[in-house]
Every structure is written in structure tokens, then in C-alpha cells.
C-alpha positions as CSV (number, residue, x, y, z in Angstrom):
1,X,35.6,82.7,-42.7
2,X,38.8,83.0,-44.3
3,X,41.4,83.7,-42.2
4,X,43.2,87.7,-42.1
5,X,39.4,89.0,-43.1
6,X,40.2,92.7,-42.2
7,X,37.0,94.9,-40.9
8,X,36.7,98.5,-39.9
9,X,33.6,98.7,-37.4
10,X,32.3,102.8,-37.6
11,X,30.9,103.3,-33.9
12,X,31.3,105.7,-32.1
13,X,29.6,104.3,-28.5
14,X,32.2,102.8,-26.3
15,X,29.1,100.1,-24.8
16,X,28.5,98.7,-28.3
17,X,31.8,99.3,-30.2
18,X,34.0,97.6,-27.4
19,X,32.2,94.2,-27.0
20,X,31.0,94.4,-30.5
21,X,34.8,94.3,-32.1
22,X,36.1,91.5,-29.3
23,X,32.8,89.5,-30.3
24,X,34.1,90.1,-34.1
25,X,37.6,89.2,-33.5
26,X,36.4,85.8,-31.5
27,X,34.3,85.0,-34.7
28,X,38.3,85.2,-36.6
29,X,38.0,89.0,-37.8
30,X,40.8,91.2,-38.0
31,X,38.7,94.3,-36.7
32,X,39.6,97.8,-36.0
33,X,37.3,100.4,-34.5
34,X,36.9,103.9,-35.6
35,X,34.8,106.0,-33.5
36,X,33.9,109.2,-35.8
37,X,33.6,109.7,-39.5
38,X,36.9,111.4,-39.8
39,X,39.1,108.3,-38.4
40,X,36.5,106.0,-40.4
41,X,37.8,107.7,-43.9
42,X,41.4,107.7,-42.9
43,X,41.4,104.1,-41.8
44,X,39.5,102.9,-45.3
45,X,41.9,104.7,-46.8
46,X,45.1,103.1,-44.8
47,X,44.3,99.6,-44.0
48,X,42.0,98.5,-47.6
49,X,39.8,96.7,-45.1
50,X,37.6,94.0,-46.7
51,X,34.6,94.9,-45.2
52,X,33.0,98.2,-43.5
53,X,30.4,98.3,-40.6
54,X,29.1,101.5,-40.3
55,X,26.8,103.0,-38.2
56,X,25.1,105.9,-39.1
57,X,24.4,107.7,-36.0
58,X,28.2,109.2,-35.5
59,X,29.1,112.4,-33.7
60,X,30.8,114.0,-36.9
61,X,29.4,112.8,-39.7
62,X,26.4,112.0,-41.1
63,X,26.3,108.2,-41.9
64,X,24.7,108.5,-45.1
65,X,27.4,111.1,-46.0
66,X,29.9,109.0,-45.3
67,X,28.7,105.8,-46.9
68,X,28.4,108.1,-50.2
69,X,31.7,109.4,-49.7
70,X,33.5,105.7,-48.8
71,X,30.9,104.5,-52.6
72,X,33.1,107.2,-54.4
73,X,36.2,106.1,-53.1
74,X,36.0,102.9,-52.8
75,X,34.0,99.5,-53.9
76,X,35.0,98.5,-49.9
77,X,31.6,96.1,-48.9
78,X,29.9,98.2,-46.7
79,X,27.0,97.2,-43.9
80,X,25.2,99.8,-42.4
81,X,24.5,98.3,-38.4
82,X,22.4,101.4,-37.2
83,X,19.3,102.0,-34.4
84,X,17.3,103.4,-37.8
85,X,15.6,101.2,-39.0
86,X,12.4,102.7,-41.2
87,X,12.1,101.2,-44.6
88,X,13.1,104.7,-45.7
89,X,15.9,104.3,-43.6
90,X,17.0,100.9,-45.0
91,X,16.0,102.0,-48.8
92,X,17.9,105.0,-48.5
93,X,21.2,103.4,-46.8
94,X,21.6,100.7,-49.7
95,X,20.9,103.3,-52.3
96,X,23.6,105.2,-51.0
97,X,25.9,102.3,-51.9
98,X,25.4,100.2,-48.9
99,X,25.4,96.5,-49.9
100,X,23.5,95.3,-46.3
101,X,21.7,97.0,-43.7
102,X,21.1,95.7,-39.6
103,X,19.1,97.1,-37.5
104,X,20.2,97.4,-33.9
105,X,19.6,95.8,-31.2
106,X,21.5,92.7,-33.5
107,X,23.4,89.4,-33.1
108,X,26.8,89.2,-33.7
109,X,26.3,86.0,-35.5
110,X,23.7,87.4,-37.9
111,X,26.0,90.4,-38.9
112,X,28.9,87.5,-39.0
113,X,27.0,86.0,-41.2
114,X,26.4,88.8,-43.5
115,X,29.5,89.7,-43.8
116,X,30.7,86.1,-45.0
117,X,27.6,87.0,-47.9
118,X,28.5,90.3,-49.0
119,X,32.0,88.9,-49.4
120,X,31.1,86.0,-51.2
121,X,29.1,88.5,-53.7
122,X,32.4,90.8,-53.7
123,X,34.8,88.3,-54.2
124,X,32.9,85.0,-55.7
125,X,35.0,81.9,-55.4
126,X,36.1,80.4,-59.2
127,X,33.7,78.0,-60.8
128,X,34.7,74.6,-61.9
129,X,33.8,74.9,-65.2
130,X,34.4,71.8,-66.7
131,X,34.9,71.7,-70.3
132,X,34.0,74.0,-73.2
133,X,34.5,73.1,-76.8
134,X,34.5,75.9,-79.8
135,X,34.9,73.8,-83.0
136,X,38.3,72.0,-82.6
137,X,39.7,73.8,-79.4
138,X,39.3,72.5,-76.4
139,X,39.2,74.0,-72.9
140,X,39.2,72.3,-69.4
141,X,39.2,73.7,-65.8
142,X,41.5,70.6,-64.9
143,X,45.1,71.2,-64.0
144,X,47.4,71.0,-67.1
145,X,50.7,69.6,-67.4
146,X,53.6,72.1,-67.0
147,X,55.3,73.3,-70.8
148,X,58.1,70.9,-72.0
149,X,61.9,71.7,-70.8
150,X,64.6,72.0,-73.3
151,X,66.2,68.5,-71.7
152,X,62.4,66.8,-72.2
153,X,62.4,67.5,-75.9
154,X,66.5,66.7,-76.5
155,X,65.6,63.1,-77.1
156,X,62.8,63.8,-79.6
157,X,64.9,66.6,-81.2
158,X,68.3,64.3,-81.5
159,X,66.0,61.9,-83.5
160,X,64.4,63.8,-85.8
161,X,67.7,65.3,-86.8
162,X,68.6,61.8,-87.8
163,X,65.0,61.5,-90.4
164,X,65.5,64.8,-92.0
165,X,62.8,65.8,-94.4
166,X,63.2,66.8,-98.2
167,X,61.4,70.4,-98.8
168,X,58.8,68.5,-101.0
169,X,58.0,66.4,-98.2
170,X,57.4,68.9,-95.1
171,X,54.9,70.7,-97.5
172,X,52.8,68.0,-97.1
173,X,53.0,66.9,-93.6
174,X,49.8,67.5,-91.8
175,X,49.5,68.1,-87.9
176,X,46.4,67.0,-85.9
């Protein structure tokens, strides 16, 4: 996972959220806890995290609430990591805006490893194209050379002063 990945974990037991954001950190996450739906909006809001775990059971707020309210705000990842796990539950969550859902009890791995997904969805990597031809123009994804300096083109220039052109003659030069 690339390295400064910034998470806010939403949870507001002290058993789960404590373990749960060292576990996190181990795995190279830059997490931050927020233990009610109050603190959860003002850190979003503060820290642009790159990811949101939220669970839905807080003492506050209602989780869907909030993950509607964090959807209007902001196009932050979230993964809901709740105890509620009914298909209604889960169809209800990521139609609220969530973009994963976990049921609890969970591995830290698994939800590791869906946050490195819904990243990769939120932020896809470049693609390596190739090369893409329209008529005569001619685009590659390879590096290109930087643009000529005034001292690379003195040479060229100091010898084309000495082969001026008539006016008859640049009308007809062609360029390819």
C-alpha cells in the first residue's frame, strides 16, 4: 500500500477501535480514530482522509445518516465495517454511497485488503497506452525528449542565416 495512506476508522467501542487502528497502522496506514458521528464529520472535513471506515452502530448518529451526509460532502471511499449484516443491511449501506461493506467479527487483512481495492477504483493507476495514430499525428505513452533551448538551435539558426531564401522560393518549401 502506498505509503502516507490516511484513514479515519468511525468506532465508537474502545475494545475494537483501539487494536483495530494499531492493527491498521502495522499494515502502513496513517489512521485516526473518531469515536462518534460528530468527530467523524469534523475529521473528514479536516484531515481529507483517503479512505473512511465507518461503523454504523455509533452513539450519536445514525450510520446510514452519516454515510449519506459524508456522499454529499465528499467522494471520500467509504467502507461500512458494522455487526449488521442482513442483505438489507449491506444493500442499503452501499446505496447510501458506501463503496464496500464488512461484516463484523472481520480480519484486519481482509478489510486491508479492501481498502487497497476501493482505492485502486478511486484513484486507478495510469495505463501505458502505447501508441495511437489519427491520420498523420502520432501519439506515444513513451517519455519524450525535452523542447529545444535557445543555445541547441543557435547552430542551426547561424546557418540558415547564411542560405537565405528568395520570397519565391519559401512559398514552395514543403515540411514533412
Amino acid at each position: 500500500m502506498e505509503s502516507g495512506t490516511s484513514v479515519v476508522l468511525v468506532e465508537d467501542e474502545e475494545s475494537i477501535a483501539e487494536p483495530f487502528a494499531k492493527a491498521l497502522t502495522r499494515a502502513g496506514l496513517k489512521t485516526t480514530v473518531a469515536r462518534t458521528g460528530a468527530e467523524a464529520m469534523t475529521l473528514v472535513r479536516e484531515l481529507h482522509p483517503d479512505v473512511v471506515l465507518l461503523d454504523s452502530g455509533l452513539p450519536d448518529a445514525n450510520g446510514r445518516d452519516l454515510c449519506r451526509e459524508l456522499r454529499s460532502e465528499s467522494s471520500v471511499p467509504i467502507i461500512i465495517v458494522t455487526a449488521s449484516g442482513t442483505v438489507t443491511d449491506r444493500v442499503v449501506g452501499l446505496e447510501l454511497g458506501a463503496d464496500d461493506y464488512v461484516v463484523k467479527p472481520f480480519a484486519t487483512g481482509e478489510v486491508v485488503a479492501r481498502i487497497r481495492a476501493v482505492l485502486r477504483r478511486a484513484r486507478p493507476e495510469p495505463a501505458d497506452v502505447g501508441e495511437i495514430r489519427i491520420r498523420e499525428l502520432r501519439l506515444t505513452s513513451r517519455p519524450m525528449n525535452p523542447a529545444p533551448t535557445t543555445a541547441s538551435l543557435a547552430p542551426a539558426w547561424r546557418t540558415s542565416r547564411s542560405r537565405r531564401a528568395s520570397p519565391r522560393s519559401r512559398s514552395t518549401d514543403t515540411f514533412s
